[in-house]
MARNUBA-847982 format. One record per residue: residue number from 1; residue in three letters; x, y, z of N, C-alpha, C in turn. Coordinates in steps of 0.2 Angstrom, whole numbers, plus 5000, padded with zeros to 4 digits. Each point is the difference from the previous one (the first is absolute). Layout:
N
    i   aa  n_east  n_north  n_up  ca_east  ca_north  ca_up  c_east  c_north  c_up
  NUM  Ala       X        Y     Z        X         Y      Z       X        Y     Z
...
//
This chain:
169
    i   aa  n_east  n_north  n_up  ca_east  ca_north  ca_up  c_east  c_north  c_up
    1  Unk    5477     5390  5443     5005      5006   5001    4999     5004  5006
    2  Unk    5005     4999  5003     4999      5005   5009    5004     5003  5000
    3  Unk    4998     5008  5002     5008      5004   5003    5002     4997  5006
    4  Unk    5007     4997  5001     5002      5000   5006    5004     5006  5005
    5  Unk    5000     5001  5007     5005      5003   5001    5005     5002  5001
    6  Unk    5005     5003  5000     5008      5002   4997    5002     5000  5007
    7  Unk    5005     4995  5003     5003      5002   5005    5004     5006  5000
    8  Unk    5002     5002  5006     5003      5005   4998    5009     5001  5006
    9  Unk    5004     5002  4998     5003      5002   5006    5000     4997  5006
   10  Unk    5000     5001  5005     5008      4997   5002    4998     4991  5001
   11  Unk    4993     4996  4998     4997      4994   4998    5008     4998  4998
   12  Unk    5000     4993  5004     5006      4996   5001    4999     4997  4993
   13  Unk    4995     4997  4997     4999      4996   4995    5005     5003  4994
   14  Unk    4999     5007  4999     5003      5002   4993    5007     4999  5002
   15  Unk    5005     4996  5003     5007      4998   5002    4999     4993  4997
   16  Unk    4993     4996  5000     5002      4990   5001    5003     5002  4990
   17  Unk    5001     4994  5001     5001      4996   4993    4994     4996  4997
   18  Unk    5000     5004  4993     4994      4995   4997    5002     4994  4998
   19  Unk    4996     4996  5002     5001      4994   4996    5001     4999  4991
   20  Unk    4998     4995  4998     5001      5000   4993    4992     4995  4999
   21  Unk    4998     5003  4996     4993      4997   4996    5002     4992  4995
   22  Unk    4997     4997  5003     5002      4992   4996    4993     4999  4994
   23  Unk    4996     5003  5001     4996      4996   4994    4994     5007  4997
   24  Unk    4996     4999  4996     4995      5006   5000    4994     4997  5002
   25  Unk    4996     5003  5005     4991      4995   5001    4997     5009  5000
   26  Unk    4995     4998  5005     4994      5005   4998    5001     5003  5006
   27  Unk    5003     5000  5005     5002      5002   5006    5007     5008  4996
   28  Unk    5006     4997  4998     5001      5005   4999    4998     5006  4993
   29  Unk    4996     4997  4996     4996      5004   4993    4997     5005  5004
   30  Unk    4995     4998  5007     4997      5002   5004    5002     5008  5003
   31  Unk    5010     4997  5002     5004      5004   5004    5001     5007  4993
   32  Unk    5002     4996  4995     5002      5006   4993    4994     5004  5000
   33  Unk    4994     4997  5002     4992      5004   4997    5002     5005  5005
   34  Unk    5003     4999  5008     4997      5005   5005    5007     5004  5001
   35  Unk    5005     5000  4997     5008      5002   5000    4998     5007  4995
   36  Unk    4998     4998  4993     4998      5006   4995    4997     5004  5005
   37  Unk    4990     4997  5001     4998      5004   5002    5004     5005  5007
   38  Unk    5003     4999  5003     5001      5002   5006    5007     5007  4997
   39  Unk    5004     4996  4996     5005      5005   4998    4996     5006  4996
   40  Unk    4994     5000  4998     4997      5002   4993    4995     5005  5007
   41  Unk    4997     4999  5004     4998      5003   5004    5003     5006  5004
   42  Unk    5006     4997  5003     5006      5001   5005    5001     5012  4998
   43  Unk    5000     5002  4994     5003      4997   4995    5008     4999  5001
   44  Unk    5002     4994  4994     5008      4998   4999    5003     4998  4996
   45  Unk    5005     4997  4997     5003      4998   4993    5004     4993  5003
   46  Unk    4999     4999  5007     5002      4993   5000    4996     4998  5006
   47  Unk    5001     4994  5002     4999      4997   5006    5002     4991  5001
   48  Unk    5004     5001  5008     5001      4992   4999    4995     4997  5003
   49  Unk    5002     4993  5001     4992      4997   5004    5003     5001  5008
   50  Unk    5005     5000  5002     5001      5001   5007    4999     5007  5003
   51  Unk    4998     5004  4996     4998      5006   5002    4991     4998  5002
   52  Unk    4996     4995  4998     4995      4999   5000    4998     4995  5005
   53  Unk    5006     4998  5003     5004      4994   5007    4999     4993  4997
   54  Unk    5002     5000  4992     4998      4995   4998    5008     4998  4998
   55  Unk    5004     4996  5004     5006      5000   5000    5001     4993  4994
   56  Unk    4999     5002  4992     5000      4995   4997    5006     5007  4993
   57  Unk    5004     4996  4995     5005      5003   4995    4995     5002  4992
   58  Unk    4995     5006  5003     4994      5002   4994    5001     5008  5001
   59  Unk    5003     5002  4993     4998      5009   5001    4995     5000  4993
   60  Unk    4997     5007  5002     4996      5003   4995    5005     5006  4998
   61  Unk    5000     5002  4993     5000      5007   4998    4995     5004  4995
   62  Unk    5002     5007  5001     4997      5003   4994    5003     5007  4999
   63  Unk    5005     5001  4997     5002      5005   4999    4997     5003  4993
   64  Unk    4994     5001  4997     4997      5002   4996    5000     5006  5001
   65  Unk    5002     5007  4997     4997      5006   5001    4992     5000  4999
   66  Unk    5000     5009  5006     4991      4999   5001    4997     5003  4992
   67  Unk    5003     5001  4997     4996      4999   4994    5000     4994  4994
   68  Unk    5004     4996  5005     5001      4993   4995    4994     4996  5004
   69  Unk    4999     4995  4995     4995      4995   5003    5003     4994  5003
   70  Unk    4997     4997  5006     5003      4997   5006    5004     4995  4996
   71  Unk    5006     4998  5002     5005      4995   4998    5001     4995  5006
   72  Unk    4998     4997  5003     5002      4993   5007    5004     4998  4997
   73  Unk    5005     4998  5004     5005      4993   4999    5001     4997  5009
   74  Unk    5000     4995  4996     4999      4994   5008    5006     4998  4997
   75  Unk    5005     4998  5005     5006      4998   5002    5000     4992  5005
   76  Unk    5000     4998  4999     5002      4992   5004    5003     4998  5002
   77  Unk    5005     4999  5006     5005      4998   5000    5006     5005  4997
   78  Unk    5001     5006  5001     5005      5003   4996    5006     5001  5002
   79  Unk    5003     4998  4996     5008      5000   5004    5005     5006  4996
   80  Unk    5005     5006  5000     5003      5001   4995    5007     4997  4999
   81  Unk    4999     5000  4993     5007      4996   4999    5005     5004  4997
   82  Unk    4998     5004  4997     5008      5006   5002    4996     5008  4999
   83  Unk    5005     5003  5000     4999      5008   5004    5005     5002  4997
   84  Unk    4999     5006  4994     5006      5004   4998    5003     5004  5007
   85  Unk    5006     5003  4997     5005      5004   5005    4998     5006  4999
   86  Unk    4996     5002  4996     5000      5008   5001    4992     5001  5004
   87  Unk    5001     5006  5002     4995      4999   5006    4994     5006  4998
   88  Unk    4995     5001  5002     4995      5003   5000    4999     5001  5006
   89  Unk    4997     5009  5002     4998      5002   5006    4992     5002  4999
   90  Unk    4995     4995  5005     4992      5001   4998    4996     5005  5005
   91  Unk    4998     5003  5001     4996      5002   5007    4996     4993  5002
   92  Unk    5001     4995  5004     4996      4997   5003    4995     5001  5005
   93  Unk    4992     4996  5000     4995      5000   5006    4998     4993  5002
   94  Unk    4997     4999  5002     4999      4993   5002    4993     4999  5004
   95  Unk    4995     4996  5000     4995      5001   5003    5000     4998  5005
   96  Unk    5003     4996  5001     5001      4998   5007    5006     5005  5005
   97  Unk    5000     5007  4998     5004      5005   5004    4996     5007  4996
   98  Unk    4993     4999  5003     4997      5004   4993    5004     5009  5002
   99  Unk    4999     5004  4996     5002      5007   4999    5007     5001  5002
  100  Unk    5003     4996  4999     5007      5001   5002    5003     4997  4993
  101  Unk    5006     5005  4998     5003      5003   4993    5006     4998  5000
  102  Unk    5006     4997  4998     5007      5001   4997    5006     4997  4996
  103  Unk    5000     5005  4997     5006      4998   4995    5003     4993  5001
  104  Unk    5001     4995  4996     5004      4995   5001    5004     4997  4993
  105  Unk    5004     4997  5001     5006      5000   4993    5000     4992  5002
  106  Unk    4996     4998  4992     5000      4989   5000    5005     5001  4991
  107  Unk    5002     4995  4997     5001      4998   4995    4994     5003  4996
  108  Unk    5003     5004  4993     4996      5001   4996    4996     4996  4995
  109  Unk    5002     4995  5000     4998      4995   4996    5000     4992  5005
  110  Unk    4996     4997  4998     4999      4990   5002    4999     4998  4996
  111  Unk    5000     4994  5001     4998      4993   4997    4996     4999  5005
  112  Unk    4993     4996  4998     4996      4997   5007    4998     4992  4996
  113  Unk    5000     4997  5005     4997      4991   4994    4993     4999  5006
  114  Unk    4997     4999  4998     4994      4999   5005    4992     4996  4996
  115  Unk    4996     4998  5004     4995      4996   4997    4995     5007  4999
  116  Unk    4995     4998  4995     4996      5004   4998    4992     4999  5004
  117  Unk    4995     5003  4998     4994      4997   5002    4997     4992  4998
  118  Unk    5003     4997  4996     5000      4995   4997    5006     4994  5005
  119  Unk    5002     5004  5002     5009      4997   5003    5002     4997  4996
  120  Unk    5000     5003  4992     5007      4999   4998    5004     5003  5001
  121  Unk    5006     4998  4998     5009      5003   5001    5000     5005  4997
  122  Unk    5002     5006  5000     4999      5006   4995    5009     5004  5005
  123  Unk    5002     5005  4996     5006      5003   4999    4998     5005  4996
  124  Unk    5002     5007  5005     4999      5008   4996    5007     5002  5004
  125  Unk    5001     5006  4995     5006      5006   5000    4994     5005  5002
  126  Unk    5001     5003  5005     4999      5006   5002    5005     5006  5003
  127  Unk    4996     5007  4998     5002      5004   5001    4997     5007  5002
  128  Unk    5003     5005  5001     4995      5005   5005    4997     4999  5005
  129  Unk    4994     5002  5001     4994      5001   5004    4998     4991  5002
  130  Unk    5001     4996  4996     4997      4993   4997    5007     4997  5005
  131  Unk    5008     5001  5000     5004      4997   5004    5000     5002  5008
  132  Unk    4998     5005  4998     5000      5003   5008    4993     4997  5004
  133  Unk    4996     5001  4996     4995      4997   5006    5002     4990  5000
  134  Unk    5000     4999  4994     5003      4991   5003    5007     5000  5005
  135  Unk    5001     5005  4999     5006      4997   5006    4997     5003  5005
  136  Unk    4996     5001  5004     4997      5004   5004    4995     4995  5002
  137  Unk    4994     4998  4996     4998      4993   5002    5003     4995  5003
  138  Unk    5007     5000  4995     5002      4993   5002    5003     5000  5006
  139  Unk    5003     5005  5002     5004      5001   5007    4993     4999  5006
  140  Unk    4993     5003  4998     4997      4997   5005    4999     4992  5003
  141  Unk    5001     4997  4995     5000      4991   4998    5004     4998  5004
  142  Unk    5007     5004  5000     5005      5000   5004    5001     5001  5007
  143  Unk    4994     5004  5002     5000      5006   5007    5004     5004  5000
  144  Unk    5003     5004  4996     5002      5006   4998    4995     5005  4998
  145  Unk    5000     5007  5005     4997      5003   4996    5004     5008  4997
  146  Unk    4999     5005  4996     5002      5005   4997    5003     5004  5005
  147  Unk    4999     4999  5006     5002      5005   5004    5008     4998  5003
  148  Unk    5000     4992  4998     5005      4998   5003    5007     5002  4995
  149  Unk    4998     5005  4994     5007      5001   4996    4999     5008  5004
  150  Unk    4999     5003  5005     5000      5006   5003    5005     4999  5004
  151  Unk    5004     5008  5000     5003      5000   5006    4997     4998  5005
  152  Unk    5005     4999  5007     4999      4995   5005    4995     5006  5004
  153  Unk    5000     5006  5000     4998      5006   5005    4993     4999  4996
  154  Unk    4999     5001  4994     4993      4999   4996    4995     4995  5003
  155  Unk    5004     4995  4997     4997      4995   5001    4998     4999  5009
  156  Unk    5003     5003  5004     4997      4998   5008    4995     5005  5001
  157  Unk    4997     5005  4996     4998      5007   4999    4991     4997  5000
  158  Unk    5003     4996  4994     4993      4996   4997    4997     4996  5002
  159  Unk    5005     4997  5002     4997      4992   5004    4997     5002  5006
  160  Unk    5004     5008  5006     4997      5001   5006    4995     5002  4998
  161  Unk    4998     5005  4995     4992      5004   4998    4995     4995  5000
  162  Unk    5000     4994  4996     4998      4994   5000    4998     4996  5005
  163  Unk    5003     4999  5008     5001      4997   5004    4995     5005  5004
  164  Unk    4999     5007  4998     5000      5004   5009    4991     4999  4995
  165  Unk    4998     5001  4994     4996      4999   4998    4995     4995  5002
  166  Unk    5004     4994  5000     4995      4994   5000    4998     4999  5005
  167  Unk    5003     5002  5007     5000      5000   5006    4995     5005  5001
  168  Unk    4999     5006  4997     4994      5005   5002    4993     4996  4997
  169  Unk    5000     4998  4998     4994      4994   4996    5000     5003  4993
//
């Protein structure tokens, strides 16, 4: 188990598309061991593997409260298969745009089907805190990230703080 580093901003990578994981071996067990620790360090309540430049279709979550005891869930492959119409509006962060904060309105409820740590096929309903961050993983899988449901003035606000950043070293 190794923390790895969290790309961050304006890193072209958090745009690619992840692949999709075809089998389980010890290469990716290895990638879930260093995904928790890393989310679990950061701290965070999710993390894709593309943010870790590991452009492969694997999130970790933990929406556990801090007084509950740690809950992971690894996601495999997750795709959603439907999205209620009524919407929830979450404060989203992202650690790959660390300390930068905003409101964003996704579906309150999914459907997710995806491989477990075992890679079997598993299907959950989620809602709250638990939809919002899977749809928020899963958009990274996709190279979407949370800033892109921001106004277009916002969202260039972001991306320049980030860009004038990386360039200062």
């Amino acid at each position: 188990m190794a923390l790895r580093p969290i790309i961050i901003l304006p890193d072209t990578r958090l745009r690619e598309i992840s692949r999709p994981i075809e089998r389980l071996d010890s290469a990716t067990g290895s990638l879930i061991e260093d995904m928790l620790a890393t989310m679990y360090d950061a701290p965070g309540i999710g993390l894709a593997a593309i943010q870790i430049a590991e452009p492969v279709r694997l999130v970790t979550i933990d929406v556990a409260g801090k007084d509950e005891p740690p809950a992971p869930m690894v996601f495999i492959n997750p795709e959603i298969t439907w999205a209620s119409e009524d919407k929830n509006v979450h404060e989203e962060g992202c650690l790959s745009i660390p300390d930068y904060y905003e409101e964003v309105e996704r579906p309150s409820r999914v459907r997710v089907r995806f491989r477990d740590r075992e890679f079997k096929e598993q299907e959950i309903d989620a809602d709250g805190l638990l939809a919002t961050c899977i749809q928020h993983e899963i958009d990274h899988l996709n190279g979407v990230l949370f800033i892109d449901y921001l106004s277009r003035l916002k969202r260039e606000r972001v991306t320049k703080k980030f860009a004038k950043a990386a360039r200062q070293g």
